[in-house]
ZAZADO-42255 format. One record per residue: x, y, z of N, C-alpha, C, O, CB in turn. Coordinates in steps of 0.05 Angstrom, whole numbers, plus 5000, padded with zeros to 4 digits. Glycine has a CB too. Example, Ala and Ser with C-alpha at 12.3 -4.5 7.8 and 13.67 -1.06 7.14 Angstrom:
526448865156524649105156526449345156528549345169522649115181;525749555142527349795143525850015157526850235161528249885114;
END
This chain:
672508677030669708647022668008777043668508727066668908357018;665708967038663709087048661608867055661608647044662709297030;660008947072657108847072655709017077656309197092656308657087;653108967062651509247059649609137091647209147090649109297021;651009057117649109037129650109087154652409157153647908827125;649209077176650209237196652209167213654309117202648609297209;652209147240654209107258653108897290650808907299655109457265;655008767300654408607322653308347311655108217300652508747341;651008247312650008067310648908047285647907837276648608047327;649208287272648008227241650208117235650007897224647008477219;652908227239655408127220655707957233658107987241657908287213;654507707245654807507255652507257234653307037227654407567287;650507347231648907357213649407277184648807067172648207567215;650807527175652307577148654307247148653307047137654707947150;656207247157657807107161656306807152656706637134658807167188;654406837176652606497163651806477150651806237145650906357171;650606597136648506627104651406647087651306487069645706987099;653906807088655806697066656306337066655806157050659006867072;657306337090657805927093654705847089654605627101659205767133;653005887082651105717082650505717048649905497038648605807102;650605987029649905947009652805936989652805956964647806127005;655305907008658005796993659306026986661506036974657605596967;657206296995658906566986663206576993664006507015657006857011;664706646977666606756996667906956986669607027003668406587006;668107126961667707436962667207576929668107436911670707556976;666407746925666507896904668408186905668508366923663807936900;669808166880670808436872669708596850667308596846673308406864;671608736836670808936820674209096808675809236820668509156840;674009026784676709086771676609296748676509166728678008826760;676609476744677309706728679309616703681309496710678709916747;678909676672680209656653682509816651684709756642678909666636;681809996659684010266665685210206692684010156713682410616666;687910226686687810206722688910466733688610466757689809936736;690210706724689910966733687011066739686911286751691011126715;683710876727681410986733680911226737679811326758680710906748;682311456700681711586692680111636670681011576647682911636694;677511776673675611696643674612076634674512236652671611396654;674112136613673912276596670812326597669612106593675212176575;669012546601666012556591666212376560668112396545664912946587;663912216556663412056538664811806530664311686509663412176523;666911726553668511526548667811306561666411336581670811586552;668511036554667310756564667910646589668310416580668110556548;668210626610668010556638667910226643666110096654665510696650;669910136635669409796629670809696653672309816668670809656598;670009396654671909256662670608926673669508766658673309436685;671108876697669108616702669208566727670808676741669708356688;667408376737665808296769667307986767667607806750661208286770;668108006790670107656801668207656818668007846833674007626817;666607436818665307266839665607046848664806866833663507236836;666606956871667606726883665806576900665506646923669906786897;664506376891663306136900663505886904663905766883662106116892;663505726924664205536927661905336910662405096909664905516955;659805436899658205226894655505436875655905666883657205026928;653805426860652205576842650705626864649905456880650905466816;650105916864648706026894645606166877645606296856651406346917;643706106893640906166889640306406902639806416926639005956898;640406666884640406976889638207196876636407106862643207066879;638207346878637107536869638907636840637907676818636907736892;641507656847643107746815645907876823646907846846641008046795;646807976808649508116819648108396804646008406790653407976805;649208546810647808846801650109066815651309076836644008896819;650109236790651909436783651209666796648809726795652009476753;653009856813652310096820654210336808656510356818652210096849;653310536785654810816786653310966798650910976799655510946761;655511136812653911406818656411656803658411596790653311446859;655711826807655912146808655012316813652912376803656012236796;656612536835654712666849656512926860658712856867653412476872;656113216863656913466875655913426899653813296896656113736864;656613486927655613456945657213766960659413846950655913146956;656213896977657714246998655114257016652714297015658014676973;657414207037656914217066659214397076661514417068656913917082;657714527096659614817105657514967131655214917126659915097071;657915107154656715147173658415457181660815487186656814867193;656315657182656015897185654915967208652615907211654915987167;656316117229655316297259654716557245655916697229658216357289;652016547257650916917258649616947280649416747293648717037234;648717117288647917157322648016977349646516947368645417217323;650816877340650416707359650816367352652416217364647716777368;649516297338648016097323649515967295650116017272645416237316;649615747314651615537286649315397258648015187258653415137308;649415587240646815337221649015247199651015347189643015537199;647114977196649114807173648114877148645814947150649114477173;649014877125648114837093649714667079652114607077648015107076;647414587068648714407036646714457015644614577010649014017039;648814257003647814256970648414086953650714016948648614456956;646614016944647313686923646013716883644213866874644313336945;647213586874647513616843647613226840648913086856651013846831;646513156825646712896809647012896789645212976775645112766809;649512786776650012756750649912466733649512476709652312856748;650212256745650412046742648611856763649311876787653012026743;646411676756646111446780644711296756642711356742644111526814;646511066757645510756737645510466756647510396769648410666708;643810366757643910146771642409936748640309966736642610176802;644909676749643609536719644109326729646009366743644809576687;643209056730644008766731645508636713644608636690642108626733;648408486720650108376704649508096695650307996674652408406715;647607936719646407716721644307646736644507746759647907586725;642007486732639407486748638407846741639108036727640107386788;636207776762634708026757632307946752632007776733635708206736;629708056771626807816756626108046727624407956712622607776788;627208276720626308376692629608416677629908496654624108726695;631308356689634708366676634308706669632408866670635508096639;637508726661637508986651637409216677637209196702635009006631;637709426657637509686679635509546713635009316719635010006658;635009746723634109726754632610016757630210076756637009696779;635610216761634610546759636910586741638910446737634510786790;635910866729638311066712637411326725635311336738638011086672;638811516723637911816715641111956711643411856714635811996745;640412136705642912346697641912626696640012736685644312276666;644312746715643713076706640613216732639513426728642213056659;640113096749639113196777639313456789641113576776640013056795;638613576805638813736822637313896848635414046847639213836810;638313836865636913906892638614106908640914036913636613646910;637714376917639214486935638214516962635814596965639914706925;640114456990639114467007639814147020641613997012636514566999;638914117032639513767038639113627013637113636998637313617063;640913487011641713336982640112986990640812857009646313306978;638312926974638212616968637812516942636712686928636312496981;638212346932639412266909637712156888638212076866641412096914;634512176906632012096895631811836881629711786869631312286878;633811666882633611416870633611216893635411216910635811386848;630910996890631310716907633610656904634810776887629710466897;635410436922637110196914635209916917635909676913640110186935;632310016925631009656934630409566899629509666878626609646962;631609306910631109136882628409046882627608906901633108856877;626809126860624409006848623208796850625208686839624508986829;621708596854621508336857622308216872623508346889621908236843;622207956873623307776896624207526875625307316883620707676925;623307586844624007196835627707226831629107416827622007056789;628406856837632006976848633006736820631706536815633706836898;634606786810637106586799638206436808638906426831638906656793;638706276791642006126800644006236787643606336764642605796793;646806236801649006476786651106226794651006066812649606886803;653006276774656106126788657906376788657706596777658005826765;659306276801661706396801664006416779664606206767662506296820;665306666772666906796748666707016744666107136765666606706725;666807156725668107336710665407456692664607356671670807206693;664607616702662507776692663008026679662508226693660907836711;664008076650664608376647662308596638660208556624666708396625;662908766646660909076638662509316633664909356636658809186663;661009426626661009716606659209836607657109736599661309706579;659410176618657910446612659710636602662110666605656410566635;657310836586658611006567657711246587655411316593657510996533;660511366596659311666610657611836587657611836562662311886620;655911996608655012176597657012376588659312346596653312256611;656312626567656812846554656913026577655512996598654912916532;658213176574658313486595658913366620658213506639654913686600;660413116628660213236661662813366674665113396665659512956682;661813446696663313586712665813406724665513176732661513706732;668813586724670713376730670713376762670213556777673713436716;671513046769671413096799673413306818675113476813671912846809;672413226835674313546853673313436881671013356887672713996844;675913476898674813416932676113686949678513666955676313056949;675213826953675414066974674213977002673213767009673714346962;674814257018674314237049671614187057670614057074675014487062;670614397031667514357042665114207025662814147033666414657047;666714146991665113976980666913826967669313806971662914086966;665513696947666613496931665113476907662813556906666813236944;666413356882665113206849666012936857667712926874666813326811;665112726848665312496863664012336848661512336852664412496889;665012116821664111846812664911616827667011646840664811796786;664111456828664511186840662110896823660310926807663611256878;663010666835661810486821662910236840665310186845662710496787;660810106847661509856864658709626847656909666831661209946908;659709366863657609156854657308986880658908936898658508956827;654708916877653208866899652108586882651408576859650909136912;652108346905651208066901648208106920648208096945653907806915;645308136902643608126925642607946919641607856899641808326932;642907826954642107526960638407516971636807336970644607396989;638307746977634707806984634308136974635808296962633707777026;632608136981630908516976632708726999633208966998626108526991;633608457026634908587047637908547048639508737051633708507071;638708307047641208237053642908267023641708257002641107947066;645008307022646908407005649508407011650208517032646408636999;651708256991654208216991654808536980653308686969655207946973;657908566989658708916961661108856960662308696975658609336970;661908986939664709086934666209356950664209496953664609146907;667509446956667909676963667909886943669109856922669909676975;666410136948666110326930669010386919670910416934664710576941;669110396893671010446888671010756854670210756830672210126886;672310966874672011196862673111186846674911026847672311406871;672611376814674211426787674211706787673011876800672911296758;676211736764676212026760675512176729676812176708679112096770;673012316737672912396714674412706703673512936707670312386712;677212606685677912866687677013026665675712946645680612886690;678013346672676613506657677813656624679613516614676113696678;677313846612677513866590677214206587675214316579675813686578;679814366595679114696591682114706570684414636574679114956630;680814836546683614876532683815116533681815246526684114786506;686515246542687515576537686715646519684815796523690215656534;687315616494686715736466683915786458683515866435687915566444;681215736479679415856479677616106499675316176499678515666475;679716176515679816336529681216656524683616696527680616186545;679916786520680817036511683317186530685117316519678217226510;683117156556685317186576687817116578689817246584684817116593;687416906573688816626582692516746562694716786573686216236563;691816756530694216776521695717096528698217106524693916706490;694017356539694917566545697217586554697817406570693717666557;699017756548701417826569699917966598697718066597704018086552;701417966620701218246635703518336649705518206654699218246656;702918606654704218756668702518936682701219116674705818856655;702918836706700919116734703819206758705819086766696918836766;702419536765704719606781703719776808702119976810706819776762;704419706818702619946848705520056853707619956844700619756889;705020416878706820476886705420606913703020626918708420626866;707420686927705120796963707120966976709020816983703820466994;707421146981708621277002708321247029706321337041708221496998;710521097044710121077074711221357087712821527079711620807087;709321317114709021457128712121667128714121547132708121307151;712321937124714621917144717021957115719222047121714621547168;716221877084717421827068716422167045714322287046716721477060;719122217027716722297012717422226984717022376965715822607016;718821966984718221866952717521656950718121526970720121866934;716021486929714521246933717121006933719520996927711921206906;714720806945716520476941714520436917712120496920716420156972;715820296883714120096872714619876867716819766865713220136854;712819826865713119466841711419336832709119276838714119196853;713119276809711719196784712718856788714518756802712819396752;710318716766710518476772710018346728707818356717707618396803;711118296722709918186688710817846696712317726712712318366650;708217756666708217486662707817416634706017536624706317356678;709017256620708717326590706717326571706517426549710017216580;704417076595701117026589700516966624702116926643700116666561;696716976619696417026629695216586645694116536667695317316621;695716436629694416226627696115896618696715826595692316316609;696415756645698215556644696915326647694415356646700215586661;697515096651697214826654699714646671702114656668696814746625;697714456692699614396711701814256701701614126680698414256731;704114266714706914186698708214436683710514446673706313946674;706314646684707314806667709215066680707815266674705014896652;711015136690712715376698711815646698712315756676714815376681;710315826717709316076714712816246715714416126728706816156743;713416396708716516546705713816866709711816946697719316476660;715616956738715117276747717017436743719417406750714617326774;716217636730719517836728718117926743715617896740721318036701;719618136774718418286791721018496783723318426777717618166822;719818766785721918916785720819106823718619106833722019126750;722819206831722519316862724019546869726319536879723519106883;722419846862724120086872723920236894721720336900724120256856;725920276908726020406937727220566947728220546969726520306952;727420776932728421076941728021116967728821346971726921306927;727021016989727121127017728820967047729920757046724021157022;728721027055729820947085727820687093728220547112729621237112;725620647075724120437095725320087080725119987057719620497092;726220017101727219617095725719507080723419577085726919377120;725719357063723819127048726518877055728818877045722819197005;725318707073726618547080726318327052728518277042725718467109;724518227042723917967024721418037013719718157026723717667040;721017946984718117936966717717576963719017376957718618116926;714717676975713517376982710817316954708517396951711717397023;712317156942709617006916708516846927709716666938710216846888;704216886926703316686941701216646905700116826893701716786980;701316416900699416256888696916136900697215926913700816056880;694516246899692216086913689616106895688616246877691616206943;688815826917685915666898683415756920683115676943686215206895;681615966903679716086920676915866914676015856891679416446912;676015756929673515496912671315706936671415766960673914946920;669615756914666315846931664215636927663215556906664716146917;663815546954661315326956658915436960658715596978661515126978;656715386946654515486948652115286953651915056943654315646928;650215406970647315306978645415536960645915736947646815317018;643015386968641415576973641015866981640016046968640715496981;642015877007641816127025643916247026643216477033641116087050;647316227021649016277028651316137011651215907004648616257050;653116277007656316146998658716167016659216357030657416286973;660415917013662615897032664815927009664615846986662715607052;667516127025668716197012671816077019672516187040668016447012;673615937011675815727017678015857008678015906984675615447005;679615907019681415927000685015857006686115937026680816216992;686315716987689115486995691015656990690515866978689815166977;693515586999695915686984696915436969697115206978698315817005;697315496954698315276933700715226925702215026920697415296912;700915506925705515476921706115776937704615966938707815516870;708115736947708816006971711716106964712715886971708715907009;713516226957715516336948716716496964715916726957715116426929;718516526984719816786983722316896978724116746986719616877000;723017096967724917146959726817436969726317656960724117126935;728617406984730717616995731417796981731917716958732917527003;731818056987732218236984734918336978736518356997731218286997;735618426953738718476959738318826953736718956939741418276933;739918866966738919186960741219396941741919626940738619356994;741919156926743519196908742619156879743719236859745619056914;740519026882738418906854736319016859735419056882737818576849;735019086830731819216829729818916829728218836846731219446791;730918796802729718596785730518336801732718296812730718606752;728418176801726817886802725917726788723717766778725217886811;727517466782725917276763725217106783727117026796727517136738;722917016789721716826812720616606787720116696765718916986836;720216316794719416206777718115946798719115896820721616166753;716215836790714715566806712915396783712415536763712315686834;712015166783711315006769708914986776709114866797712514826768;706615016771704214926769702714636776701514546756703914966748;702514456805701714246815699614146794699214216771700814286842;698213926811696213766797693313926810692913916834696513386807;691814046796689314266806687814266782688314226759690214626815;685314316802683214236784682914556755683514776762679914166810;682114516731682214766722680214876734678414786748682214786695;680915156725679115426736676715346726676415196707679915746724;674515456741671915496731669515196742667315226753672515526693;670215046739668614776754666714716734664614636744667014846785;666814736701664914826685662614516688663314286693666314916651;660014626684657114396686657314346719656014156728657614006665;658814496737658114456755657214796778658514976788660314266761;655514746779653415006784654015076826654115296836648814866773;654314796840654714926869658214926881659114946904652514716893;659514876856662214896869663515136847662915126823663914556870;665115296856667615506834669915436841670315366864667715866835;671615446826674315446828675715716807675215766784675315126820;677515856828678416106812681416116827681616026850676116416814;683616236813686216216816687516586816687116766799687415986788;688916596841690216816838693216836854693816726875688317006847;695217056831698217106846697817336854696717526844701017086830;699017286880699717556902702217546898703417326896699017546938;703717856894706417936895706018166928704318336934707518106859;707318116936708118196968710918296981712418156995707717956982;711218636971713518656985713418777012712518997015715318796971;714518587036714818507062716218797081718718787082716818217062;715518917088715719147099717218997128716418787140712619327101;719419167135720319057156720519237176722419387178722418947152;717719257198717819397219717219207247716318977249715919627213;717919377266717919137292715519337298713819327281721119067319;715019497316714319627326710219557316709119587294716219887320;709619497333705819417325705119667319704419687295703319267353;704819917333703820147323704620217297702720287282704220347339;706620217288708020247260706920057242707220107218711220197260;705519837246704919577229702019727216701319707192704519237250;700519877238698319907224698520147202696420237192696119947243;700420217195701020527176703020417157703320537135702620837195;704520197162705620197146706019867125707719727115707520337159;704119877128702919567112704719427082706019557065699119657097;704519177083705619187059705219177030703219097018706719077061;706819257024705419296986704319166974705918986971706819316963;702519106964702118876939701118876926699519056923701518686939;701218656905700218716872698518376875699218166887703718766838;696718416861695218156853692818156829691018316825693818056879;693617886816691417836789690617596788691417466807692417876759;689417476773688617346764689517106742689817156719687517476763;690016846753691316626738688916476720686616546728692916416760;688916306700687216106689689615906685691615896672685416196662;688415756701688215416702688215286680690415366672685715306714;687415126661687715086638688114726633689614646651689915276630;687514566622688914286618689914226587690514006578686714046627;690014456575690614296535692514616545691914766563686714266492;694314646531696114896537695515066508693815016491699814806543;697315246509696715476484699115386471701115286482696715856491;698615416447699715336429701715416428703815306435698715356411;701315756413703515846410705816036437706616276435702615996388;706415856459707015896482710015776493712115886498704815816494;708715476496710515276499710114996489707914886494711015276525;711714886478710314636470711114386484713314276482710814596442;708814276500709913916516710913746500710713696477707413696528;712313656524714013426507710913236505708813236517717413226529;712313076477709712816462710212586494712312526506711412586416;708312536496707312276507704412146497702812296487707212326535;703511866501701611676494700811626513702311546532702111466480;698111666515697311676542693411746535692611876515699611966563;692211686548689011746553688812076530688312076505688111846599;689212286547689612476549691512536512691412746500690812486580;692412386506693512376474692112446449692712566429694412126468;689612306457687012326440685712536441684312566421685312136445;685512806466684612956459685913146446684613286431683513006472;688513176450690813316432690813316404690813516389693413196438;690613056396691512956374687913066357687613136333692712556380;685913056378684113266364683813536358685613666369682513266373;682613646347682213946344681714076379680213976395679214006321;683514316383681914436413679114416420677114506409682114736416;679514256441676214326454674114186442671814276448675314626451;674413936421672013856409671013716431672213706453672213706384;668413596424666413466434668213096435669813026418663213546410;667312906461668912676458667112506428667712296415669012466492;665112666426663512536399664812636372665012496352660212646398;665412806374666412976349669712816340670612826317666913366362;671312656365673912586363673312246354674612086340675712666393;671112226366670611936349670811966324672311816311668011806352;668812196309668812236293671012186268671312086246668012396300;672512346290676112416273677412166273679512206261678612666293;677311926281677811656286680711756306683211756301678111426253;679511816325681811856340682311496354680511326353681012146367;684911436365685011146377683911166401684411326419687811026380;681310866400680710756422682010766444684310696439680410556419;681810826473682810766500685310496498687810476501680010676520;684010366494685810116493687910116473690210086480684209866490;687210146441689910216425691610386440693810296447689410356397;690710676448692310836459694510686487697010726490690111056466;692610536505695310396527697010226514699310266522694210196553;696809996493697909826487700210016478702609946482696609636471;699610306464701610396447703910496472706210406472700410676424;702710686494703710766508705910546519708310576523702010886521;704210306524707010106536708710026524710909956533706709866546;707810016491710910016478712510096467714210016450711409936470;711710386485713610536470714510556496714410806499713010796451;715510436521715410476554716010766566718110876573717710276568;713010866567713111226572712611186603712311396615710311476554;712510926618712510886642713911106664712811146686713610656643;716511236654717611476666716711786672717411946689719311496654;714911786647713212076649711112066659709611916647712512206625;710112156676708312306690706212396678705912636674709312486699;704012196669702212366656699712406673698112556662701512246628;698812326696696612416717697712356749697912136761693512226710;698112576758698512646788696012636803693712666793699612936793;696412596824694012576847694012906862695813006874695012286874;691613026858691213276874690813196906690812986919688513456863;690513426912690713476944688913726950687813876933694113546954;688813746979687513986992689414037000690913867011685313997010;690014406997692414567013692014637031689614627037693314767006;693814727051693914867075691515157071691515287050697414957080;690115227090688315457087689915707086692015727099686315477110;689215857074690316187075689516277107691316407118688316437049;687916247117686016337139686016057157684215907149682716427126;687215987175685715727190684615737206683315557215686615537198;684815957216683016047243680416057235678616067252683716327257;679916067214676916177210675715897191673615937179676816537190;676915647188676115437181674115247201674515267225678215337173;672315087194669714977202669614687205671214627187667615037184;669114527213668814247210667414287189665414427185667714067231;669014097169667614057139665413807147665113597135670413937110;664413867163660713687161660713517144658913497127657713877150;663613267145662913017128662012767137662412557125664912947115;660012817171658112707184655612667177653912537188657912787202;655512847150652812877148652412847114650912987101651813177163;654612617103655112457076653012307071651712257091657412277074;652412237053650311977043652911757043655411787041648312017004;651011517046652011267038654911257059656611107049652611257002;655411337075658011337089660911337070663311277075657811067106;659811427050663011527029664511817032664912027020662111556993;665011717051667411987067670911867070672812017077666112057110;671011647064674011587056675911837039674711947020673911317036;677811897043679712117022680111916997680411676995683212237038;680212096983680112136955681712256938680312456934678412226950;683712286925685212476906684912376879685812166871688312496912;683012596857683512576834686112526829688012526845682612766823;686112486804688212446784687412726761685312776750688012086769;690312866759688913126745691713126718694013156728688613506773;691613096698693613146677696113366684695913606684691913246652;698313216690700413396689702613386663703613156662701713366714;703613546644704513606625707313606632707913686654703313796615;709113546616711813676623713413796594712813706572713913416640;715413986598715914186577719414206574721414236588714414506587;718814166547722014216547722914436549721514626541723314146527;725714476560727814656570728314966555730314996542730414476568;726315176557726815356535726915606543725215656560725015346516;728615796537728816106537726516236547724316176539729416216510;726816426565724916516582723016676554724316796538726416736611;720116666551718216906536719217156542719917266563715016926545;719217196524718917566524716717686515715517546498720817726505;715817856520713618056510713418316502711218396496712418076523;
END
């Protein structure tokens, strides 16, 4: 349990005003307990308040937030300056009990400030007339908004819902819950992306120094657009008519996220899956293959100061010792462009069936609206778990926890400035991002 109050002698303070008005703790329990929710979906659950005796308060009162926050710090002449940038999508504060007008407190949705971020909403409660409350089981419910942005925690920013409850015992003093973050995941289907189902094939070739017929290589993929869980398969083909070594071809998968301010954008970028593969100099052709982690999809869509964009490097590894030779004779490479994706292409590969959150938007038309699937009487959240447990899909994997990767660049990484957070919510965090799994099938051709 939190207290919204300070340190030393206050929390000595705190302590006596709990034994004096019989306080001894409040939680906060989630209906979902993966605390994965959908734009437009219901956010339920209930407030445990433990009292030794009916305590004379101000109310118990509900906190959501949602919020983009990018902090990032740039040297130019010299000179370290910081930037950020803040977006509000979500802030409801409602009373579950007491309250001298009950009901809401603040709402807003859909904000924006660039530059030093504040969130423009009071938390001081209104009035001073207080209740009597007992102790139990208080349940609530909000309906997310439409359009929001799915969360995401990078180096230098973050998407970020959360929701805690607070017992205020005065205008000043205040019991809490610990913030406790959800995830709102997101919604990009392949099959509306014009790229996404393409085949490709790209090929470079270069004459080194010293040579006079080229090295090439070519790299194909059978589309251009996957979903995590989902298997990227590289045919590389590799020709080398000359005396110069290719020791190994190195596949790098990476997540490039541009944070933006006002004045300036910061540019990140991970390796996400790293591959290498030896050289036989007896074989042209390469089937390299890797699976697609838990990542946020491409694009960051309704969210305006964060990007997320995905690209494969094919890399054949030139093997020279000699440093003067390194600068002439560099190594080859080919690189494009991946899409991210969370509903897969249809006519591609098909996931194995599971029951699960994430069932209901399937089981809708691509890409509708979560209003449009009501529509379709798709099953409630809750029909949908009861089904899932009895049918016990407990074994499949239907939401993984993301991560931040290792930097491409670390030398040139910054203290991610998460000194300079609101509300002291700088704890780590990992969404939960939909991972798919696929049955066992014959490589695409194209």
């Amino acid at each position: 349990m939190d207290k919204d109050m300070g340190t030393g002698a206050e929390l000595s303070a705190t302590a006596a005003l709990a034994e004096s008005i019989g306080f001894q703790n409040i939680d906060i329990v989630l209906d979902v307990p993966q605390q994965v929710y959908y734009s437009g979906q219901r956010v339920s659950g209930h407030v445990l308040l433990n009292v030794s005796e009916p305590v004379i308060v101000l109310g118990i009162r509900l906190k959501y937030k949602g919020e983009a926050q990018v902090y990032f710090t740039d040297r130019s002449a010299g000179i370290r300056r910081k930037f950020s940038a803040f977006e509000n999508y979500l802030h409801v504060e409602t009373y579950l009990a007491g309250g001298k007008y009950g009901g809401p407190v603040r709402s807003g949705i859909a904000t924006r400030s660039l530059g030093v971020g504040t969130n423009g909403f009071s938390s001081r409660v209104d009035g001073k007339e207080k209740s009597t409350i007992t102790g139990g089981v208080y349940p609530f419910s909000l309906t997310l908004p439409e359009n929001l942005p799915c969360s995401f925690e990078g180096r230098y920013g973050r998407v970020r819902y959360s929701i805690r409850a607070l017992l205020d015992v005065t205008t000043i003093y205040r019991f809490s819950t610990n913030i406790i973050p959800f995830t709102v995941a997101p919604i990009l289907d392949l099959n509306r992306d014009p790229l996404a189902v393409l085949p490709l094939h790209i090929q470079q070739s270069k004459v080194y120094l010293g040579q006079t017929e080229p090295i090439s290589i070519s790299m194909s993929l059978p589309v251009h657009g996957y979903v995590p869980g989902q298997t990227i398969p590289i045919m590389i083909v590799l020709t080398n008519p000359t005396a110069i070594v290719i020791r190994k071809i190195r596949v790098v998968f990476k997540k490039a996220v541009t944070y933006h301010s006002t004045e300036k954008f910061r540019k990140h970028k991970e390796i996400v899956v790293e591959v290498e593969q030896p050289v036989n100099k007896e074989s042209h052709s390469y089937d390299i293959t890797f699976d697609v982690p838990a990542v946020p999809p491409t694009g960051m869509i309704h969210c305006s100061i964060i990007d997320v964009l995905y690209a494969l490097k094919v890399e054949a590894c030139v093997d020279v010792s000699e440093w003067y030779y390194r600068m002439f004779q560099k190594n080859l490479k080919l690189r494009t462009n991946i899409v991210v994706g969370t509903v897969p292409l249809q006519n591609y590969e098909t996931p194995q069936k599971t029951d699960d959150v994430t069932g209901a938007f399937s089981a809708a038309p691509p890409c509708t609206s979560a209003a449009e699937e009501r529509e379709n009487n798709v099953l409630p959240l809750e029909a949908i778990e009861e089904r899932g447990k009895a049918a016990n899909l407990s074994s499949v994997p239907l939401y993984e926890k993301s991560r931040i990767y290792r930097s491409s660049k670390p030398d040139r990484d910054d203290p991610t400035g998460d000194e300079g957070d609101s509300d002291g919510e700088v704890e780590p965090y990992s969404p939960m991002y939909r991972v798919y799994s696929f049955q066992p099938s014959p490589k695409k051709s194209n």
